[in-house]
C-alpha positions as CSV (number, residue, x, y, z in Angstrom):
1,X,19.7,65.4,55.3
2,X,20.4,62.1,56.3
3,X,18.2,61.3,59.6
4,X,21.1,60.6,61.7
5,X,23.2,63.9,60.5
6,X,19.8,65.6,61.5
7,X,20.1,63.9,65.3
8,X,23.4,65.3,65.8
9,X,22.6,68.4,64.3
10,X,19.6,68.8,66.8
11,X,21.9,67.7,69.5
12,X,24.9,70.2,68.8
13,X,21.9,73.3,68.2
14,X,20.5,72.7,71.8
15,X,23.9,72.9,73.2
16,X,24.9,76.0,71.4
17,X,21.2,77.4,72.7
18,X,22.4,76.5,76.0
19,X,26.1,78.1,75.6
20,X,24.5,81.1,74.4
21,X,21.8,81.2,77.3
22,X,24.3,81.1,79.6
23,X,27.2,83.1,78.2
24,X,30.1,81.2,78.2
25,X,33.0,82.5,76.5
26,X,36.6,82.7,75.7
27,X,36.8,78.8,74.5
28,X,38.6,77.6,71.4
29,X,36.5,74.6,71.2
30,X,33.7,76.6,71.3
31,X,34.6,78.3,68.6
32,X,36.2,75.4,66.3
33,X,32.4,74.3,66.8
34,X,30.3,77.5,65.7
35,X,32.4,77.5,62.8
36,X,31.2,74.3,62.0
37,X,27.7,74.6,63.3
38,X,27.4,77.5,60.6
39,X,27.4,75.6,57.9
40,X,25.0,73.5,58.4
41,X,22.8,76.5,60.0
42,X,23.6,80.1,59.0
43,X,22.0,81.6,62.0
44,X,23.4,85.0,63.1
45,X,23.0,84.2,66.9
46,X,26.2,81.4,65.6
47,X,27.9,84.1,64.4
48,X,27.1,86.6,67.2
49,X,28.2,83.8,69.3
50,X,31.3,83.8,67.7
51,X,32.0,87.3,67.8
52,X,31.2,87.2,72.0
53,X,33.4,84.4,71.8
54,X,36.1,86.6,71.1
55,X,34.8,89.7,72.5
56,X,36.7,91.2,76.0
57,X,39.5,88.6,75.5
58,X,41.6,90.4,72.8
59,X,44.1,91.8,75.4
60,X,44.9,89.0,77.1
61,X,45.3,87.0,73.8
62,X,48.2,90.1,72.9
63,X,49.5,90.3,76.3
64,X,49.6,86.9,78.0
65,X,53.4,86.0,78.4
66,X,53.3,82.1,78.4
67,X,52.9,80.2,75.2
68,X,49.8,79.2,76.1
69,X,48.9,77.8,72.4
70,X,44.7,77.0,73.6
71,X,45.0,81.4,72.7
72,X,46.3,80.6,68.9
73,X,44.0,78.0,68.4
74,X,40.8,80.4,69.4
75,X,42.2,83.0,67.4
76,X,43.2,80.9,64.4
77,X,39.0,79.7,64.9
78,X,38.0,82.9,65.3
79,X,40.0,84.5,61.9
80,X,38.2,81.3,59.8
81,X,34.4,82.8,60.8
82,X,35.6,86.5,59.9
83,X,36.1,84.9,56.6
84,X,32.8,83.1,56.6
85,X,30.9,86.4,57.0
86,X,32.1,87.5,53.8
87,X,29.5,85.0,52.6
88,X,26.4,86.4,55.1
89,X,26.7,90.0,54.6
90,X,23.4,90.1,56.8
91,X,25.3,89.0,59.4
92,X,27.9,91.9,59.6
93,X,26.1,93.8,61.9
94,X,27.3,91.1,64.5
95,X,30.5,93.1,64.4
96,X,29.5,96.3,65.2
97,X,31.5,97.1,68.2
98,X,34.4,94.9,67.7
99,X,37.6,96.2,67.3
100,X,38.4,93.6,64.1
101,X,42.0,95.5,63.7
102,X,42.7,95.1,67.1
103,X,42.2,91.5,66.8
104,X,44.4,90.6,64.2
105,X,47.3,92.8,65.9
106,X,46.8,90.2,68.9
107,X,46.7,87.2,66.3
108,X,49.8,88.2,64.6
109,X,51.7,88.9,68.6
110,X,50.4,85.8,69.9
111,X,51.9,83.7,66.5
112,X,55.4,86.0,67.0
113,X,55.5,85.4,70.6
114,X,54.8,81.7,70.1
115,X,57.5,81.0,67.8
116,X,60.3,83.2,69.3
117,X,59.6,82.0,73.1
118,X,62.2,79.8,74.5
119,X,62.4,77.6,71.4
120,X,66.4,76.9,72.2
121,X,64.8,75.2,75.2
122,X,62.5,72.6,74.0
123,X,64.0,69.2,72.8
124,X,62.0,66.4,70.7
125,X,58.6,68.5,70.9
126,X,56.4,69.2,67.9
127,X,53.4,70.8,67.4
128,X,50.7,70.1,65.0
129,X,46.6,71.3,63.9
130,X,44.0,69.8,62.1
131,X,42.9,71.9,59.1
């Protein structure tokens, strides 16, 4: 690795240590970034991270009324490192626990509720995602 790839990748480890350390959950950001950090370093506290990421939040992701999209986004984050562990199968055991039906039944309710709320209402607004 190219020295300064190897600074930020030092960089973005310590602050994942510290996220993990002090158990802060429930951001989409935070979870764009472990899927990220995961390539670079399959460790299973990334993943496990991930999962807690997630973890407790499920209802209010299915449940929450407003079309607060910030929910999408984590859950969007969060489907893309399901997928990844298909490639650690040593890591699997980060799921036991989690309810990984339950979770796509709040994905697919949060995506329904998002594009049937109050789209009649909204005039010259679009919405877009990086890949």
């Amino acid at each position: 690795m190219i020295k300064s790839l190897c600074s930020w990748l030092d960089c973005v480890t310590r602050a994942f240590d510290y996220f993990i350390a002090d158990k802060r959950h429930h951001d989409h950001w935070l979870s764009y970034c472990s899927n990220e950090l995961i390539i670079y370093k399959s460790k299973k506290n990334y993943c496990r991270f991930a999962v807690d990421n997630m973890a407790g939040y499920i209802d209010f992701i299915k449940n929450r009324i407003t079309t607060f999209l910030t929910l999408l986004e984590l859950s969007m984050a969060f489907h893309k490192m399901l997928l990844k562990l298909d490639d650690y199968p040593e890591f699997h055991d980060v799921l036991v626990g989690f309810d990984v039906q339950s979770f796509y039944q709040a994905l697919y309710t949060r995506a329904n509720h998002l594009i049937n709320s109050g789209a009649q209402l909204v005039v010259d607004f679009f919405y877009f995602r990086f890949c």
